[in-house]
N, C-alpha and C positions, 0 to 999 in steps of 0.2 A: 504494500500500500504506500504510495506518494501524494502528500495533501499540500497541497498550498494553504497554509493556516495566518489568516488576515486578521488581526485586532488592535485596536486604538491604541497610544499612550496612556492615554489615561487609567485604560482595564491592566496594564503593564506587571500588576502586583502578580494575575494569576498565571505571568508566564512561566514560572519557574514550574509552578505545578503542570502547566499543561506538555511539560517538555521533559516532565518528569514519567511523567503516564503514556504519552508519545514512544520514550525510547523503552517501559517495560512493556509496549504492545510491539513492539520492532517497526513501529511507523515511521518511513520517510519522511519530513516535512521542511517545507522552507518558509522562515514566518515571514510575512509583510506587518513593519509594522505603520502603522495607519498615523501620520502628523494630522494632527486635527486643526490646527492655525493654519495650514496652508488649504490653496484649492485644492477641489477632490480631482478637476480633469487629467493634472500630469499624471496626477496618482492612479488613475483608472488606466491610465495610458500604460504605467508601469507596470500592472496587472493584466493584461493584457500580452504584453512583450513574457512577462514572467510564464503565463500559460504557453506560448508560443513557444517558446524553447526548453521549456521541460516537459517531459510527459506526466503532467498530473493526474492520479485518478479519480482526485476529486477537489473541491473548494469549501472551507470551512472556517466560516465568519463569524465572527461574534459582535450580535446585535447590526442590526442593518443599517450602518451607517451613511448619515448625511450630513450635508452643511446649510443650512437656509434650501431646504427643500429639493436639494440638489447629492444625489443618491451616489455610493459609492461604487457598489455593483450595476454598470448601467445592462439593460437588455443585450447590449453585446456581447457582455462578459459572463451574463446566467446562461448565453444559447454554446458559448464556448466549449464550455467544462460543467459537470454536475455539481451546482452550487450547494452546501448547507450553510443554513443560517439559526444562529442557537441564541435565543432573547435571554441576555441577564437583568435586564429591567424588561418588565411590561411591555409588552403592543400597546394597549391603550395607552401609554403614557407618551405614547410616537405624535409630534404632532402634524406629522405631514407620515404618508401613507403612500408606499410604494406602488406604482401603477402595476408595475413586475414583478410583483412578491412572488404571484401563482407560479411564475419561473423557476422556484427556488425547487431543485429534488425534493425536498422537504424543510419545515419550518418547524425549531425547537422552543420551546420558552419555558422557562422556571415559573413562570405564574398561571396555576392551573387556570384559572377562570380567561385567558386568553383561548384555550380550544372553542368555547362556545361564543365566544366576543369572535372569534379570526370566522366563524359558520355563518353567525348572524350576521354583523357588519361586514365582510370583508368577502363576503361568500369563500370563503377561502377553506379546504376541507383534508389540506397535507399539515395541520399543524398538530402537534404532538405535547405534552406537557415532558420536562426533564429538568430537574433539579440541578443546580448546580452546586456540587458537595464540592470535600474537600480533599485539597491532593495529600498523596501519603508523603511525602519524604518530609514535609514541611509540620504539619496538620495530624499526620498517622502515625510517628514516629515515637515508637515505645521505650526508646532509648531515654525518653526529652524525660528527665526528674529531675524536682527541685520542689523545695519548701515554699511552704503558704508564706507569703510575704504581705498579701490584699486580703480584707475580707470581701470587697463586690470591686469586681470593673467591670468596665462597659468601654466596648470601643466603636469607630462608627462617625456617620455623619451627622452632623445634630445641628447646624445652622439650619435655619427654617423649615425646622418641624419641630412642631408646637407639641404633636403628641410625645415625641425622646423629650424634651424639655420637660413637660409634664411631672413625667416616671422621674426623670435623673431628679430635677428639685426634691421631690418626696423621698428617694431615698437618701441623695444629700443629708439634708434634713435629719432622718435617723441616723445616718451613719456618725454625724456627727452630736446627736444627741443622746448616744450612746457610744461616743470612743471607739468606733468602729473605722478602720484603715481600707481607704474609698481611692481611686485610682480611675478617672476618664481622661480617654487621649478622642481626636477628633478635631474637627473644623468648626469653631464656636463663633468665630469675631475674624475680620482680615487679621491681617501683620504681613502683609508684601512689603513695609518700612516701616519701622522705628516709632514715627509719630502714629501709625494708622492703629502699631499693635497696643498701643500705651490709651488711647482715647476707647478703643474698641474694649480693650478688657478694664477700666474706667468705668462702661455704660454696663457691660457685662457683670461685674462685679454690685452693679446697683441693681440690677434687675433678678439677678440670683444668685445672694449673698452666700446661702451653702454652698448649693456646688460649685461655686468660683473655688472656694477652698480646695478642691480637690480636683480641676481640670490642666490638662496638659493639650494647652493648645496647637496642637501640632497631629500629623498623623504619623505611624510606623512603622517598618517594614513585617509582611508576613512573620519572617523567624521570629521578632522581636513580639509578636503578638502571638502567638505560640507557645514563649517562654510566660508571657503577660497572664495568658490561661492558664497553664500549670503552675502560676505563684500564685492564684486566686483563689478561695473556698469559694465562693460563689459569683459567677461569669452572668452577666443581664445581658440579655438579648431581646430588643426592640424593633420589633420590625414596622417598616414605611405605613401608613395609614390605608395608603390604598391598595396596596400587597397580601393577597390571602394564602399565598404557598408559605414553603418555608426557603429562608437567605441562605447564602451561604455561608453566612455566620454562626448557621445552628450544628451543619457538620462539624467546620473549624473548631467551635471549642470543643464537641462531643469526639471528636477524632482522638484524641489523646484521653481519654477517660476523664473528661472535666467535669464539674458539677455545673448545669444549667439553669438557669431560671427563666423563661419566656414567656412571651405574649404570645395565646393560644391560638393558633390557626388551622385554617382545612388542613384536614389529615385523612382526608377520604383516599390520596392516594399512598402518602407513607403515613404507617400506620405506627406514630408514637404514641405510646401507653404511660398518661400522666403517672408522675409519683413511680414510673418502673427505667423509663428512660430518659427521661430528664424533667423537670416543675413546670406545670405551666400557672399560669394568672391572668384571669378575665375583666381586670380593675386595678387602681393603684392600692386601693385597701386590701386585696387578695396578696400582691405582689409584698407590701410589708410584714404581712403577716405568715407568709411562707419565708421571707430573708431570713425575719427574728426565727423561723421555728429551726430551719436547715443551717443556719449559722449555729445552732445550738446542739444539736443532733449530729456528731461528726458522721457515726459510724454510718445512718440511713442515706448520708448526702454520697458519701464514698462508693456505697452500694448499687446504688440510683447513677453516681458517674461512671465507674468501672459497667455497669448493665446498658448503657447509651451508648460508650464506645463501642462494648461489643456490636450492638446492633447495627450501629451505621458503619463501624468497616465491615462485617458479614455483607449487606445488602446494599451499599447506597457508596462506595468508593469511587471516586471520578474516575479508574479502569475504567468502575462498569456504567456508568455513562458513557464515555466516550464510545467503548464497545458499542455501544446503539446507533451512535453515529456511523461508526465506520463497519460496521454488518454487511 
């Protein structure tokens, strides 16, 4: 198998994983990787030439990239080679709508509720729901031990969503009215300079006096949030409001046998069993009262994480993803 594998700057964090699982399936691959500041035409143009003198057997894209309505994969380049395209955000979150999607061999996305959104709106009937979990060397590695150093982190994007704002304030809040050792890294407030980061965490620090205490404005590399999991008793996972599958942040820390704590989601197709493989919480009042109970409870939280990892590397390891792609 030979794949020309196309994805952003941006998504960059999960190449190691994907080149990880690439060479334990013996897949050829040559990445493209996709500058998002520039125009897409040289770029399609490059893809294009790349197909032309390699024998690919297939094309395999992450999220259907565009720039102001102007498509990455144009109809020349779907009729070329047999395209896949694997959504790690939402279709509906797309705001411009590829006229050539039906092009695609098939179309993946981590958010269930897009198969019946891609039928109804989109007439579209190749799309597939697939999880994006997490890679082994990074994520699955049973080598990675190390002491509890946190009692909750959370990591993640939290500038303008109100609902992560919400949760983090509240457990903020507890963790420091209970001496509890609290740990968020993330995108809160600019700091592209000096004055922008000092006025931004100024306004930040008036609007949420707890968790200022304990944010790390910056984001980290995968390893370093892997290590971040295994110093945690208890990992929060928040996921987007309009998101009803599960992120790939619920693999990542369940991969290494971490303790989870989540906001519950459809699980009609992966079937996690609250309180067996990781907490889930339906409310911010649910969610502090299961921290207080599993911060206090080692042995049941240990049990609960050791019983998650197993599960999601048995069933649910980006192999066996990717395998689906390349079948």
């Amino acid at each position: 198998m030979n794949i020309l594998f196309v994805i952003s700057q941006s998504l960059s964090v999960f190449i190691p994983s994907f080149t990880d699982e690439f060479n334990a399936l013996d897949v050829c691959y040559t990445l493209f990787l996709v500058d998002e500041r520039k125009d897409y035409t040289i770029q399609t143009q490059q893809i294009i030439s790349y197909i032309e003198k390699h024998s690919f057997d297939r094309l395999l894209i992450i999220n259907d990239l565009n720039k102001n309505g102007k498509f990455l994969l144009t109809g020349s380049v779907l009729r070329k080679i047999p395209c896949y395209v694997w959504f790690v955000d939402s279709m509906q979150n797309a705001k411009f709508k590829n006229k050539n999607i039906g092009l695609y061999k098939q179309v993946y996305s981590f958010e269930p509720s897009d198969v019946s959104f891609a039928v109804s709106q989109l007439n579209l009937h190749n799309v597939r729901y697939l999880p994006l979990t997490a890679g082994h060397h990074i994520f699955c590695n049973k080598n990675l031990k190390t002491n509890f150093k946190y009692d909750v982190s959370f990591v993640g994007l939290v500038s303008g969503s109100q609902k992560r704002l919400d949760i983090l304030d509240s457990v903020a809040k507890y963790c420091y009215q209970n001496k509890k050792k609290m740990i968020v890294y993330g995108h809160f407030w600019h700091n592209n300079h000096l004055l922008q980061s000092l006025w931004g965490g100024m306004i930040f620090r008036y609007r949420h006096p707890f968790l200022y205490k304990f944010v790390k404005n910056h984001r980290i590399t995968p390893e370093q949030c892997a290590f971040l999991y295994a110093e945690t008793k208890v990992n929060l996972n928040i996921h987007i409001s309009n998101h009803t599958g599960f992120n790939c942040r619920t693999f990542e820390i369940l991969g290494n046998s971490n303790f989870e704590l989540c906001d519950e989601q459809d699980n009609q197709y992966i079937k996690f069993i609250n309180k067996k493989h990781l907490v889930f919480y339906r409310s911010i009042e649910e969610l502090l009262k299961e921290l207080d109970y599993y911060l206090n409870h080692e042995t049941e939280r240990q049990q609960i994480a050791h019983s998650g990892g197993k599960f999601v590397n048995n069933h649910y390891s980006l192999k066996k993803m990717i395998q689906q792609i390349l079948l």
